[in-house]
N, C-alpha and C positions, 0 to 999 in steps of 0.2 A: 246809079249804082254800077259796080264792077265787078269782076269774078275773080277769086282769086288764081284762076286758070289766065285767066287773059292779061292779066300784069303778069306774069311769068312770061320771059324773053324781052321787056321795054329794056330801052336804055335808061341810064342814067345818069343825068344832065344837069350840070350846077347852071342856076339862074345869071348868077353876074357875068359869068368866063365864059359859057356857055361851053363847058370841059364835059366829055365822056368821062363817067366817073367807071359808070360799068353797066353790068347788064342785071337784071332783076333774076334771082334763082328762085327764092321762095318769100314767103310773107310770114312772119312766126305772129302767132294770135297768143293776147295774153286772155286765158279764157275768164279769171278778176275782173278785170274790165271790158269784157267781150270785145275786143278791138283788134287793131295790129298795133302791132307794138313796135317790131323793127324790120326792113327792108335786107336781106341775105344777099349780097351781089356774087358774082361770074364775072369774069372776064375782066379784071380790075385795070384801067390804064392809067388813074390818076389820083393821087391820095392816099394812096396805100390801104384800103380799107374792104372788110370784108361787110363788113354789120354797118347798116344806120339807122339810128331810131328814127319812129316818126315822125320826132316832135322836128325834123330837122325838112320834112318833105312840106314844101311850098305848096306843089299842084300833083296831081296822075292822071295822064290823059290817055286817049286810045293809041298814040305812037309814041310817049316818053312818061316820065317818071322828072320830074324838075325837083330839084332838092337847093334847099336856099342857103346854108353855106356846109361845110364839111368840117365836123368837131377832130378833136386829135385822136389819129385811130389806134393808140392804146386804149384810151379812156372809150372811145364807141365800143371794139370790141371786147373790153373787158367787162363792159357792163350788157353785153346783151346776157338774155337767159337762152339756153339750151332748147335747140328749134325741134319742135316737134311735126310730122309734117300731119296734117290734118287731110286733106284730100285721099280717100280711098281709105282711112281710117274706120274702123267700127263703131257703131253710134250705143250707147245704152244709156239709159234714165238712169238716174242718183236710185231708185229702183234693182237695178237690173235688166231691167226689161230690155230685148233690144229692139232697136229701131232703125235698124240697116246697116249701110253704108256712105258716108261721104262720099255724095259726086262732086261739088261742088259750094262755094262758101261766096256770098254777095255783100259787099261791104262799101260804105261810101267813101269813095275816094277823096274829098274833104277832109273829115274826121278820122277815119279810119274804124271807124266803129260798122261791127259787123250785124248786116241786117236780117240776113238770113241764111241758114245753114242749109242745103237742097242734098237730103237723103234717097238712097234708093228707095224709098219707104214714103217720102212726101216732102215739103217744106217747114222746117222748123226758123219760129221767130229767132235771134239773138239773143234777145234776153231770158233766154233759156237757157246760154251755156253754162256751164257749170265747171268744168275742167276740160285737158287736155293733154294725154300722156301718150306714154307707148302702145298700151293696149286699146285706147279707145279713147274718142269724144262723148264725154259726158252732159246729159241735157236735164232738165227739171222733168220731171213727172206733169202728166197735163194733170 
């Protein structure tokens, strides 16, 4: 497992050039498929890109992010969806109810599928989320 705190700042590294593409800014989660969906980059040196989806990350380790080739970045960034950041965000059940705050989100760096959401309130499974907007993360009711 990874946090999504600690993949913020890797680099990232194409597999065959082994090119600085750029540096990790954030992780947009699609809350559908409770997962990550695209990689946000900083610091762009190569490629021209700001956005890359998942499907394009090979490996994420504890000092880089390896991404296995680089799509054309009209087409990445035109299809990413609008990042919403989740960290520090407000938790509330499909309910109402709330259930803190996002300190922090646990996801396998494989898949990308997020394992656990870590509220100031306790630890929520993944396949609880439900949405993800401006006002708040949304979770299933126990």
């Amino acid at each position: 497992m990874m946090l999504l705190s600690q993949a913020r700042g890797l680099k990232v590294i194409t597999v065959g050039e082994a090119a600085e593409v750029g540096t990790v800014e954030a992780l947009t989660i699609d809350a559908s498929t409770a997962g990550v969906s695209h990689v946000r980059l900083s610091g762009r040196t190569a490629g021209g890109h700001d956005v890359l989806p998942w499907s394009t990350i090979h490996a994420v380790g504890p000092d880089a992010v390896m991404v296995r080739s680089l799509p054309a970045a009209e087409t990445a960034d035109a299809a990413a969806p609008p990042h919403r950041e989740a960290l520090g965000s407000r938790v509330l059940t499909e309910l109402g109810d709330d259930h803190g705050t996002v300190e922090d989100i646990a996801f396998d760096p494989t898949t990308g599928r997020v394992r656990t959401v870590h509220t100031t309130l306790g630890a929520v499974p993944g396949q609880r989320l439900l949405g993800l907007g401006d006002y708040a993360l949304v979770i299933s009711a126990e």
